[in-house]
C-alpha positions as CSV (number, residue, x, y, z in Angstrom):
1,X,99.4,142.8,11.1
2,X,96.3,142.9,13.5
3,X,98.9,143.5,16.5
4,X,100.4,146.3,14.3
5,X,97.0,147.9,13.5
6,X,95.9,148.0,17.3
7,X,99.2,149.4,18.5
8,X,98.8,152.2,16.2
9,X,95.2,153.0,17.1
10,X,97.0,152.8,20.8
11,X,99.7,155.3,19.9
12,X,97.2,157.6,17.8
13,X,95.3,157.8,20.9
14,X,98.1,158.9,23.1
15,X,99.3,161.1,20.5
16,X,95.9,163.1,20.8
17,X,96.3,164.0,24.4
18,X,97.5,167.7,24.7
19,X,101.1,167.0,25.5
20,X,104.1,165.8,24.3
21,X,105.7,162.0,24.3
22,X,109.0,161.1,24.9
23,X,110.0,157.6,22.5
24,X,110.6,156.1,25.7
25,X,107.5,157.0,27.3
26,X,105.3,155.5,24.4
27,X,107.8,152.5,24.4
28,X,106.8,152.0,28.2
29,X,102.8,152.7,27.7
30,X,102.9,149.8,24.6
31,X,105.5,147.8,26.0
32,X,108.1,148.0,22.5
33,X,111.2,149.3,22.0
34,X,112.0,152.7,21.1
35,X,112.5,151.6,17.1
36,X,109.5,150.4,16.9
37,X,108.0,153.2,18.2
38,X,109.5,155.4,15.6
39,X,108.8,152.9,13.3
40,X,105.1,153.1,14.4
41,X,105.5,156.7,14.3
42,X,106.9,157.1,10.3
43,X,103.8,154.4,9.2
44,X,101.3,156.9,11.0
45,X,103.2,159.7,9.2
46,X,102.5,157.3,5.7
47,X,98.7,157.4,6.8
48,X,98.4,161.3,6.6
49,X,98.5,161.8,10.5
50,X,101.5,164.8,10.9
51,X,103.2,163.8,14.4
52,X,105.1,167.0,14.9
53,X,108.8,165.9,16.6
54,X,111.0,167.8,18.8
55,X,114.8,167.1,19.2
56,X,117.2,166.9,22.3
57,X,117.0,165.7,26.0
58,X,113.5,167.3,26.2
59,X,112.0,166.3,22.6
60,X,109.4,164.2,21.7
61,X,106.3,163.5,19.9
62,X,102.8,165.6,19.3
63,X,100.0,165.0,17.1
64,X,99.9,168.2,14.5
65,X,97.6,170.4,13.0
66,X,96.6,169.2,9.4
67,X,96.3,166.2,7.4
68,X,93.8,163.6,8.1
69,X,91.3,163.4,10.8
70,X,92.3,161.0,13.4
71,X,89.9,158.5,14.5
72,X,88.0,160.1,17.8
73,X,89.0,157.3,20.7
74,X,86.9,157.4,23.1
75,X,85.9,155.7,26.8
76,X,82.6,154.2,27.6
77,X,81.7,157.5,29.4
78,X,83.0,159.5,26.8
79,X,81.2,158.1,23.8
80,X,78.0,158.0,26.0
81,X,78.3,161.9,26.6
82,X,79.0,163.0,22.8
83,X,75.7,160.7,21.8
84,X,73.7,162.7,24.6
85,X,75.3,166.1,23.5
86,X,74.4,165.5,19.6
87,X,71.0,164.7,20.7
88,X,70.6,167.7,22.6
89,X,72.4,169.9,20.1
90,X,70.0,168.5,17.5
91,X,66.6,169.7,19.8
92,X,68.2,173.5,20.7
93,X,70.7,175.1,18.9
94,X,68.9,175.2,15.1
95,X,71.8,172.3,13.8
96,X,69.4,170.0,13.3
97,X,70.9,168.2,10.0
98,X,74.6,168.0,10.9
99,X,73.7,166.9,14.4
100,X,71.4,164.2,13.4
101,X,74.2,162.9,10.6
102,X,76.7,162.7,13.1
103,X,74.6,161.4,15.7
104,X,73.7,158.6,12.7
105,X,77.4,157.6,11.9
106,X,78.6,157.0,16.0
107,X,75.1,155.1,16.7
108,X,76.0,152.7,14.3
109,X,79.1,152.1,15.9
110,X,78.2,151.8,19.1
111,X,78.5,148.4,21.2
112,X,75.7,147.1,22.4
113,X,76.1,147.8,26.1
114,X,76.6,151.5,25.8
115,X,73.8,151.6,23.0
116,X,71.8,150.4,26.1
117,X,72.8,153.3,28.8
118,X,72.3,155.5,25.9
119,X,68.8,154.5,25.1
120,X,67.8,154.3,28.7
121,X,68.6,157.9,29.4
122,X,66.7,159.0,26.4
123,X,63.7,156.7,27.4
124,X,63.5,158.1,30.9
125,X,64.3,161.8,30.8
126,X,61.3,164.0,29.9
127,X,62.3,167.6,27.7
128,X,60.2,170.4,28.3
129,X,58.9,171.2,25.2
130,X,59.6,174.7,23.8
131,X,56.6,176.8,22.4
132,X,58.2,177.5,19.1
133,X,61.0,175.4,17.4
134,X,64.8,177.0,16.7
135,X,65.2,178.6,13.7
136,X,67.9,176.2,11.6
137,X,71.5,177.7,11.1
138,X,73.9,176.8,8.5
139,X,77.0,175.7,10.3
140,X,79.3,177.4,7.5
141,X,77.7,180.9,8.4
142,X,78.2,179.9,12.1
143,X,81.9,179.1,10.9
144,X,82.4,182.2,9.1
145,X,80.8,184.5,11.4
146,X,83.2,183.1,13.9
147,X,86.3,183.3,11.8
148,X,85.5,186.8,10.7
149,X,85.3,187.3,15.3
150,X,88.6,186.3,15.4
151,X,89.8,188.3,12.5
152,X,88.9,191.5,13.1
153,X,87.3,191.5,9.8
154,X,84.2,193.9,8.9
155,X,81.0,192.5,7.5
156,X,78.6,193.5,5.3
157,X,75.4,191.5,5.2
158,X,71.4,191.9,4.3
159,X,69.2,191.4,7.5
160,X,65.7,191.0,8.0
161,X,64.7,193.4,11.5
162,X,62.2,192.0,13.7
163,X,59.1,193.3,12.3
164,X,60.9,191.4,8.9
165,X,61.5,194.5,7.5
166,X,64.8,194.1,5.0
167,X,67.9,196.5,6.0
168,X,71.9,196.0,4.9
169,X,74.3,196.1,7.7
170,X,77.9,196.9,8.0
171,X,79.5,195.8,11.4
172,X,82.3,194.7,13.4
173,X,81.9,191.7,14.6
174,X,82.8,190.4,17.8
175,X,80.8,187.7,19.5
176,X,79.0,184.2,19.0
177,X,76.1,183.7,21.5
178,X,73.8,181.2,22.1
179,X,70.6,182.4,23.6
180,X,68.0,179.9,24.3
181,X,67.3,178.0,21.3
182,X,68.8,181.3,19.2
183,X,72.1,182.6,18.0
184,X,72.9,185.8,17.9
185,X,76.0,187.9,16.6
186,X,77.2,190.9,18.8
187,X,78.7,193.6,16.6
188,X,79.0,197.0,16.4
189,X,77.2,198.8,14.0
190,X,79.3,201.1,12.0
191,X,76.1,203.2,10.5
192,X,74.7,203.7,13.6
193,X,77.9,203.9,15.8
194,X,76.8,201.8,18.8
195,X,76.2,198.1,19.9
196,X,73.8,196.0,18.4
197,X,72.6,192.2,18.3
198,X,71.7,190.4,15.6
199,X,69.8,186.9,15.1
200,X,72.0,184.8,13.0
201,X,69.1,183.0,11.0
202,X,68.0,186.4,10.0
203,X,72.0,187.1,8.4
204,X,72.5,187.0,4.6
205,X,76.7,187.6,4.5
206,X,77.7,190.0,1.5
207,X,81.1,188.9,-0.4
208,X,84.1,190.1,0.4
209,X,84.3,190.9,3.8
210,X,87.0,193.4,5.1
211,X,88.7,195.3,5.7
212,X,90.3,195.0,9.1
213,X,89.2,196.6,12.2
214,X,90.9,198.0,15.5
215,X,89.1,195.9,18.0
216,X,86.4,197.8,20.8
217,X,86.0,197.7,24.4
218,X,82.9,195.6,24.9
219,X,80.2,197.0,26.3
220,X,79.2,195.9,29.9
221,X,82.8,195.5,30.7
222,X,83.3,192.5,28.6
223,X,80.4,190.7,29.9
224,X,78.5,189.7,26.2
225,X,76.4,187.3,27.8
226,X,74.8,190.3,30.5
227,X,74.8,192.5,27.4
228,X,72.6,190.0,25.2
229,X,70.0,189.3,28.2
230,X,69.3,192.8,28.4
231,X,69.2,193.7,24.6
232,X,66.8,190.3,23.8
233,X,65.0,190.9,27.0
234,X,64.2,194.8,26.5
235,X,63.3,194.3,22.9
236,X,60.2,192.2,23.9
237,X,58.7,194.7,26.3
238,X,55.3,196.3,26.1
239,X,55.1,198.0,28.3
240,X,58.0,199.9,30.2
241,X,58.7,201.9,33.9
242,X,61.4,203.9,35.6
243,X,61.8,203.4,39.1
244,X,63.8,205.7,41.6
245,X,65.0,202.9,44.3
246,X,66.6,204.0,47.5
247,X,69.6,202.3,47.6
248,X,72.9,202.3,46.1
249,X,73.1,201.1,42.7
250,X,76.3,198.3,43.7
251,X,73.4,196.4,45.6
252,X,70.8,196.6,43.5
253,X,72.7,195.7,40.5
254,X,73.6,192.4,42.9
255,X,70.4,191.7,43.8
256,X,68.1,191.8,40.6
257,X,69.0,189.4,37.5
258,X,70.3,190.9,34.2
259,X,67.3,190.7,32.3
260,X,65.0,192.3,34.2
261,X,66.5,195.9,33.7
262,X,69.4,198.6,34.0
263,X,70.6,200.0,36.5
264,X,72.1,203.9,36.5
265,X,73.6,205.2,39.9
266,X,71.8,208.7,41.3
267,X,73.8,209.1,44.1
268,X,75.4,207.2,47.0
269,X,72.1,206.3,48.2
270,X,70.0,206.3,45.0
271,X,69.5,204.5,41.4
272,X,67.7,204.7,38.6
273,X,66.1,201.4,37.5
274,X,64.7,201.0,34.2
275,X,62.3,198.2,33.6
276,X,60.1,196.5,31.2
277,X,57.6,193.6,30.5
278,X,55.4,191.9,28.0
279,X,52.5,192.1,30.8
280,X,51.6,194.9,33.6
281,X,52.3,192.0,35.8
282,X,55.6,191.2,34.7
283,X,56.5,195.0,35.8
284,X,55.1,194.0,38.8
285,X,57.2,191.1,39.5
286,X,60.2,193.4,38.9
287,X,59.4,196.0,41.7
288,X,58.7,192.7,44.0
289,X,62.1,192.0,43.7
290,X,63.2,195.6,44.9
291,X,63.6,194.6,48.9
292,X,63.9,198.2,49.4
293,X,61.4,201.6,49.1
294,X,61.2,203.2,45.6
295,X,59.2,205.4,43.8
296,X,57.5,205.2,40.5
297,X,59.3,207.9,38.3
298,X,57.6,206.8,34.5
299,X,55.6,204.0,34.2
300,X,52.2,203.3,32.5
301,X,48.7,204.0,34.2
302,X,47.6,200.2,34.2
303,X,51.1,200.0,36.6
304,X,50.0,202.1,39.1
305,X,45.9,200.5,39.7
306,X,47.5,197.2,39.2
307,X,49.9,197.7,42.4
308,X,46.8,198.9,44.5
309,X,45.0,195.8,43.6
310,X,47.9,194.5,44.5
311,X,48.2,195.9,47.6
312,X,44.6,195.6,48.8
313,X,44.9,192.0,48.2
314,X,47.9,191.3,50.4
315,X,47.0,193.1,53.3
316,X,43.8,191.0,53.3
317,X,45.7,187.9,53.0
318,X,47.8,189.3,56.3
319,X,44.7,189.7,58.5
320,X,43.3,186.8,57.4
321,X,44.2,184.0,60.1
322,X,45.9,180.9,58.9
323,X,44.8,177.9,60.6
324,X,47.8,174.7,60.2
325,X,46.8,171.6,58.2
326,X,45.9,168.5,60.7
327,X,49.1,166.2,59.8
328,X,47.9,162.3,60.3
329,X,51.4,160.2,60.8
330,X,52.3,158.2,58.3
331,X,52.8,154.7,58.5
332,X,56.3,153.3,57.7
């Protein structure tokens, strides 16, 4: 009987790669004959495990959709690497609980040895700590959010704005994204007829949901994860500046990161880039990055005596002579 019970576990686990098994190649990886594999194969059947079977000189054997969940099997390095992940996902992405359950039930089956690696990494790897903690998200909305993604269903829902002011929503929803230690839901906004991001903490869902829509081209060509940086970047800024660069907009767009603006061609030779910050210095950070002349179209006043003091304080720092450090040798 113990025989039986670890050939099965043996099978299950081939069964779970993505492909399909001929008889005679799981006879050959558990050294049996074909009957017993399909005798193997009815008693995991008898379990709750559907093994999806295919006839003729090209059939075989696939672990289906459905019925119970299979034992996960994993390697040394595999189990090692789900522990680290759950512990991770547990400090950033606001699934604290479920994390930490699951991250419960494998520790207590893990051997000794790999209970070792796995402790040593977390004793010896420092985590930057964040300055505010992730808001917690119920996996079920994340589940349903998703579903209603790959749907095309329209939702209705109750959400609180940033100043935590209540509104309702009705959207389409198309994307899941994980932002930092945030979620956020990009949808479009049927009241207001254009793209908008939401927090997913800040989503209460209104019952039912519906009906279908005609999916959207998304907006930056497809590219949600540009799209967000932009969107949760902008909505932060204090203070905010247009800048008329001279050169074409292809390079600049290549040359600055996502978040730090938009870009809008001119001409062949011209853009428009359109900025923003929390700080007057932040601004100024953004034009550093602009390795090419531009002009200040729209920006506040503190901008412009900020980049003279700026100025004034670079061009003393190139006049002033640099002498080199005395290096002593070091001894080996």
């Amino acid at each position: 009987m113990i025989e039986t019970s670890a050939r099965l576990l043996k099978l299950l686990a081939l069964l779970q790669s993505p492909r399909d098994w001929t008889g005679a190649e799981l006879a050959g990886k558990l050294d049996v004959s074909p009957r017993t594999i399909r005798a193997d194969i009815e008693r995991l059947r008898g379990l709750g495990y559907p093994v999806d079977a295919t006839r003729g000189s090209v059939g075989g054997y696939r672990l289906g959709a459905g019925g119970s969940l299979p034992p996960l099997l994993l390697d040394d390095d595999e189990a090692v690497a789900v522990v680290i992940g759950l512990r991770k996902s547990a400090e950033l992405t606001g699934l604290e609980e479920s994390s930490l359950q699951a991250l419960t039930k494998l520790e207590q089956v893990l051997p000794s040895r790999l209970r070792r690696r796995v402790n040593s990494i977390a004793a010896f790897t420092v985590q930057v700590p964040h300055d505010e903690p992730a808001p917690v998200i119920d996996p079920e909305l994340l589940s349903q959010l998703a579903a209603l993604c790959r749907d095309h269903e329209q939702l209705r829902f109750d959400y609180l704005s940033h100043r935590a002011e209540p509104t309702r929503r009705k959207v389409e929803p198309y994307r899941l994204v994980n932002w930092g230690r945030r979620w956020y839901l990009v949808g479009y906004d049927l009241d207001r007829q254009d793209w908008r991001t939401f927090r997913v903490d800040r989503i209460s869902p209104r019952i039912p949901t519906g009906p279908r829509f005609t999916p959207r081209r998304l907006p930056e060509d497809g590219d949600v994860a540009t799209y967000l940086s932009r969107r949760v970047s902008a909505a932060g800024w204090r203070y905010r500046a247009r800048i008329i660069v001279h050169a074409p907009a292809e390079t600049m767009a290549a040359q600055l990161p996502p978040a730090a603006g938009t870009i809008e061609p001119i001409d062949e030779h011209t853009c428009l880039f359109s900025t923003g910050s929390s700080s007057v210095k932040g601004l100024a950070v953004h034009l550093g990055l602009l390795d090419t002349d531009f002009e200040i179209q729209d920006g506040p006043a503190e901008l412009h005596a900020y980049l003279e003091q700026l100025a004034e304080r670079y061009s003393q720092a190139s006049r002033s002579e640099l002498k080199a450090p005395s290096i002593q040798p070091t001894e080996i």
